[in-house]
N, C-alpha and C positions, 0 to 999 in steps of 0.2 A: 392399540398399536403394539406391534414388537417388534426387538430390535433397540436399536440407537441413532437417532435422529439430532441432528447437530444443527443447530439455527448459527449464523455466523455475519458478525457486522464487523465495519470499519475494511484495514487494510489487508494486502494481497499475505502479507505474513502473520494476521490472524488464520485466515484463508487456507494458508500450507498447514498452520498447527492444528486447526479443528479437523483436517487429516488423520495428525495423529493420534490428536484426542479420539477421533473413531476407533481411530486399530487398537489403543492401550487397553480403550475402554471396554471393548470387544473381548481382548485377550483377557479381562477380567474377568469377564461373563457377565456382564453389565448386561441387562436385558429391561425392556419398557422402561426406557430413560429416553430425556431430552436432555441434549448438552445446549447451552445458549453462550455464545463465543462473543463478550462484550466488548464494545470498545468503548472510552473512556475523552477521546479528540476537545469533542464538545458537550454544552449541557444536554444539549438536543439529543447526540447518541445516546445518553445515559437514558432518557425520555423513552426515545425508542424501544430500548433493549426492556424497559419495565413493562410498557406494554405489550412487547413479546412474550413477555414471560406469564401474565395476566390472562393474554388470547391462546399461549400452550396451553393453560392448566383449564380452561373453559374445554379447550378443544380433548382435552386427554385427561380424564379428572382422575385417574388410576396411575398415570404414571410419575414416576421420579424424574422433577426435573431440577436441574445441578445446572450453576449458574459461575461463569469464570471468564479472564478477558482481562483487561484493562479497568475495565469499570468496578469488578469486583475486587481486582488489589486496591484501587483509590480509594472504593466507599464500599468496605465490604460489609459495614453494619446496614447500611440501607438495602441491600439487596438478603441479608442474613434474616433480618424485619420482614419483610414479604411472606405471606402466609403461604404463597403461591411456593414458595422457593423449598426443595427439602434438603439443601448444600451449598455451599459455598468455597471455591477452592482459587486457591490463589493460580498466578500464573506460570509459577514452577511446578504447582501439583499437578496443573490440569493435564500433564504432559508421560505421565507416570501411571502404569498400572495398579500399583499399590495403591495410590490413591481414589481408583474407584472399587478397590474392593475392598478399601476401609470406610465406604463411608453411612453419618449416621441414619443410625431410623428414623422412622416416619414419627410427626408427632414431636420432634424434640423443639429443645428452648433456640434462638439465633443464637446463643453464644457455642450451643451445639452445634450447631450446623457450620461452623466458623472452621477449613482446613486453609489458610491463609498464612505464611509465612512474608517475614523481614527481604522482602525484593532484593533490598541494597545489600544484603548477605550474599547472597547468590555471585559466584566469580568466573565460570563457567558456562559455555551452553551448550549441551550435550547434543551432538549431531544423529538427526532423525531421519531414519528410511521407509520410503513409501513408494508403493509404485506409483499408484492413482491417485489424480485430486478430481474426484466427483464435479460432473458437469461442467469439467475446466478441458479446452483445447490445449493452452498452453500452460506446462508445470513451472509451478512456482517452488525458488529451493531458498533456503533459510541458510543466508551466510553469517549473518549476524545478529546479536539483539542489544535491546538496552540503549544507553544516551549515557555520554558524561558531559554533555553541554546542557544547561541551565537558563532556557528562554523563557522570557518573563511571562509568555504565556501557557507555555509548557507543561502540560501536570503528567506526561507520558513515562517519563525519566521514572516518577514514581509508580507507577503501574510494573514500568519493565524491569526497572533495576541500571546498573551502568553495562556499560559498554562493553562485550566479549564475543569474543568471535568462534568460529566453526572451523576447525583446520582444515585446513586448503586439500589432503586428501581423504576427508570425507566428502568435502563436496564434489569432489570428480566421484566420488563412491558412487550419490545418491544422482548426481548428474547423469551418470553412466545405468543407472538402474533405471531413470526415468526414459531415456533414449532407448533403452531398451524394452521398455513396455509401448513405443510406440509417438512418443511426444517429440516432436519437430521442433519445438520451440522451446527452450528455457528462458526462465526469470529469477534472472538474481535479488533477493530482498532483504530488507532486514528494519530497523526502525533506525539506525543512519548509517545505513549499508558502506558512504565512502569512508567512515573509519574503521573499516575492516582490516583489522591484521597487526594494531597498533598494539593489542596484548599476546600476539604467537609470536613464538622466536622465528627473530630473524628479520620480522614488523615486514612482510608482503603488503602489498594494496590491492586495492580492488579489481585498478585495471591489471596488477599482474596475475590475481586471480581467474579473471575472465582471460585473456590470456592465454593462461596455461589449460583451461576449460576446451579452450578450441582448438589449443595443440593437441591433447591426449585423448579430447573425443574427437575423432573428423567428423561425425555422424549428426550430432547436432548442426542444426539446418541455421535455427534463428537464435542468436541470442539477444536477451534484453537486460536493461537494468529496470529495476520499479520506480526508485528516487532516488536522487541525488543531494549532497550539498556541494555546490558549483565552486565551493571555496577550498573543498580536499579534493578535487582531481588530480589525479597523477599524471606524468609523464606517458605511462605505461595505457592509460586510456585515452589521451591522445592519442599516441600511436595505433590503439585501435581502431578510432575514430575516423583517422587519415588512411587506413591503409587492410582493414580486415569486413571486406564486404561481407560476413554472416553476422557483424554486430549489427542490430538495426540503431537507423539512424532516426534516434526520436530518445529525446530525454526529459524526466518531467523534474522540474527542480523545484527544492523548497525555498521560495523565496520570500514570501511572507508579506513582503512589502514594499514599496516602489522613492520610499523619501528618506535621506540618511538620519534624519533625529529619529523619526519612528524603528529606523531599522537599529540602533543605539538603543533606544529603551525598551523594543527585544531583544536586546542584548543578542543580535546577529551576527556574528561574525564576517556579513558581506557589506557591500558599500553598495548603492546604486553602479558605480562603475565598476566595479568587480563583475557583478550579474551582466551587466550589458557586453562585456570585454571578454567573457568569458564565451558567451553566446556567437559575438563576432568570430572569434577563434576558430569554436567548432563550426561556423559555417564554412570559414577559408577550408577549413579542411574535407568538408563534406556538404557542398552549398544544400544536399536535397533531404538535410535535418528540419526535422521542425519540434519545436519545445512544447513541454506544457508545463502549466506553473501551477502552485500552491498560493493564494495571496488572501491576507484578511484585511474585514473594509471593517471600518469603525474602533479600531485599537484606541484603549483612553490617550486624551489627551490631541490624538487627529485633529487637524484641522481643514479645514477645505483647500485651501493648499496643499497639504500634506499628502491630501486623499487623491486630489489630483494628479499629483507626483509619479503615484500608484497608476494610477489609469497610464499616464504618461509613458512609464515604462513599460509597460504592458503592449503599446500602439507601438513604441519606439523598436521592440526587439522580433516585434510581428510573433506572438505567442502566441500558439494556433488554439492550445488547449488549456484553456485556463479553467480552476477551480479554484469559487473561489468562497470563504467564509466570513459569515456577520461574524465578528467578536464576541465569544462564550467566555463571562471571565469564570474561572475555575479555581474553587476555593484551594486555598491555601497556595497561589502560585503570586509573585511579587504584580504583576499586573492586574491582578485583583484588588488591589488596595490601593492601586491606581486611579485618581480621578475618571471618573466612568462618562461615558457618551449619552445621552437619552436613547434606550431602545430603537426608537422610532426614525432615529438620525441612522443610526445603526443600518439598519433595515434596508432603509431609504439609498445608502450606501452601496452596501451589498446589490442592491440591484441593479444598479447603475455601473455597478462593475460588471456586474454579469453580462449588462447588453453591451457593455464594449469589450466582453470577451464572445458575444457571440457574433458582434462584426467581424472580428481575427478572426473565426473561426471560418465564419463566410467566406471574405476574402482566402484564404486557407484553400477551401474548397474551389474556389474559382480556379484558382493557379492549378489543382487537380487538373480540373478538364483538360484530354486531350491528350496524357501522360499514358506512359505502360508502365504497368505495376505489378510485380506479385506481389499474390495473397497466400495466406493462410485461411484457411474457409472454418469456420465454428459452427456452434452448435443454433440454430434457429433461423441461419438462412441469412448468416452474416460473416462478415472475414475483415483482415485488417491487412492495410498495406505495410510494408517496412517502416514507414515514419509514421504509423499508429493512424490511420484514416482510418474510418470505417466508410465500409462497400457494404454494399445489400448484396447477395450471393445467394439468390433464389434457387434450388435445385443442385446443389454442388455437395461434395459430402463430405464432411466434416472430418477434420485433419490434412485433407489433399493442400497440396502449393498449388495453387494458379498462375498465369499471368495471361493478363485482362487488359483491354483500351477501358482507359474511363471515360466514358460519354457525355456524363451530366452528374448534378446532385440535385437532391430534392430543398435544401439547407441542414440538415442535418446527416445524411449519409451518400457516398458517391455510389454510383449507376454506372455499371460497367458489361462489355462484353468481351466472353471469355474465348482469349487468344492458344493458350496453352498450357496442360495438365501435367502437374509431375507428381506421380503420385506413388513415386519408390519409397 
């Protein structure tokens, strides 16, 4: 191979930074390298991303491959071990030129290969411009990073660091450079995007972010947010809510869990009615929202009650898109050392959330039929409506707006024919 080749897991603001890991690593002169952009969520991703790195060096036994993400600030000795691996950089380096053009030889010991620095030092997050995000329709922009909330299942906080935000005009910077390169659609991200602004003067939010996004660019077509927590909404995203047709109306929140002691020993900040009240809301104001949720099945300590509770809210607030997780406990986080569930409960669990989120999904779809929708059409013959459906969009070319009758769906994506192209 030549060149620099980015392998990239987990979320949409890993997704934006293996972006810029290309371009840094680029402007280094970084040449026959693999970057692998890890994430750290669960144990399974950690799993994942090894044997990525395993089936790179089989596939490319000549090149350098340099290993960063989430998974290598939490366990950077396990992946530093890897014979497969010739670096290891924390989540501040992997973002810097300098650090691909310091790093070490081939052959060295893991404590050499170790460019890893103290996360929770980090007070800052320097604002990144890019025009392209590789095989992405819609760009994703990096308003925030970091966590200063402390969920007992959470090991992410220690990957990113705490909480800091991207000031409000770089992001029309990098907003306005992506509109300009031809992207219809923005995505605001970040690892808890609604505590944006609590360290800039003057403490802006999210929704006034987004906001002033769609006052100073007209051009942007769609915006979106990636996730939420339904417990910092502002005033100011409301009122987008109710009253600014280019926000799309589809939000996915992290809600974690459906029973208020379980949601206590995540130490969540929500209440089962919080989350459902909060959902009513945004429908008065926009009935043609539909949610998707984050939820995990088997947290210690769950009961079959509890578990239920979770289903329950889940049916109650008709959550179209749910994802949803077995419970990974993750060393060194307080729910680790929590009375643990038998795997196999776990398991058993998880699935049985799944298929009652793929009923909501069903249903979901059914209510499609019969609607006009635009699209945004991507890349393989697929498009998403305003409230995140996905259409099958055979023939249509990627980046155009549609707008389409929906016909049918198959269960998994709607069937539509195409009413009219906007393709300015």
């Amino acid at each position: 191979m030549s060149g620099v080749e980015v392998i990239t897991f987990g979320c949409r603001l890993n997704t934006y930074e293996s972006e810029v890991m290309r371009a840094e690593a680029e402007k280094a002169g970084l040449n026959n390298a693999i970057l692998v952009n890890t994430c750290a969520v669960t144990g399974e991703a950690v799993r994942q991303a090894r044997q990525a790195i395993r089936r790179a060096r089989r596939d490319n036994p000549h090149a350098r491959i340099i290993v960063t993400g989430c998974a290598a600030q939490t366990e950077k000795q396990t992946f530093a071990e890897m014979a497969e691996v010739d670096a290891v950089l924390g989540n501040e380096e992997k973002l810097k030129s300098s650090s691909y053009r310091a790093l070490p030889d081939f052959g060295v010991s893991a404590e050499e290969k170790l460019r890893v620095n103290d996360i929770m030092s980090v007070r800052a997050t320097a604002p990144q411009m890019i025009r392209h995000i590789d095989g992405h329709v819609r760009a994703f922009i990096q308003v925030q990073n970091g966590c200063d909330h402390r969920c007992t299942f959470c090991i992410i906080p220690y990957g990113r660091g705490n909480s800091r935000s991207v000031p409000m005009g770089a992001v029309v910077d990098q907003a306005r450079n992506l509109v300009e390169s031809g992207y219809r659609e923005i995505v605001l991200t970040g690892v808890d995007a609604t505590s944006y602004g609590a360290d800039l003067p003057g403490t802006p939010t999210l929704g006034l972010l987004a906001k002033t996004l769609l006052k100073q660019i007209p051009e942007i077509r769609r915006l979106r947010l990636s996730s939420i927590d339904s417990i910092e909404a502002d005033q100011h995203l409301m009122d987008l809510i109710a009253d600014e047709p280019r926000f799309m109306p589809h939000l996915h929140l992290s809600l974690q869990h459906g029973d208020d002691m379980i949601l206590k020993r995540m130490k969540r900040r929500h209440s089962r009615a919080d989350a459902i009240g909060f959902m009513e809301d945004v429908r008065r104001l926009r009935p043609e929202t539909s949610f998707g949720a984050d939820m995990i099945a088997g947290f210690p300590t769950e009961t079959e009650e509890m578990f239920a509770n979770a289903i329950d809210l889940a049916q109650e607030a008709g959550i179209a898109h749910l994802h949803v997780f077995p419970y990974s406990p993750r060393p060194g986080t307080p729910a680790a050392r929590m009375p643990q569930l038998d795997r196999g409960l776990i398991k058993d669990r998880a699935a049985r959330l799944r298929e009652a989120g793929q009923r909501l999904h069903q249903a979901h779809l059914d209510k499609m039929v019969g609607t006009r929708q635009w699209l945004l059409v991507e890349n393989g013959g697929l498009a998403h409506t305003e409230n995140f459906t996905l259409v099958a969009a055979p023939g249509l070319r990627p980046r155009d707006l549609v707008q389409v009758a929906i016909t049918g769906h198959n269960g998994k994506h709607l069937d539509m024919q195409l009413l009219a192209a906007d393709a300015a």
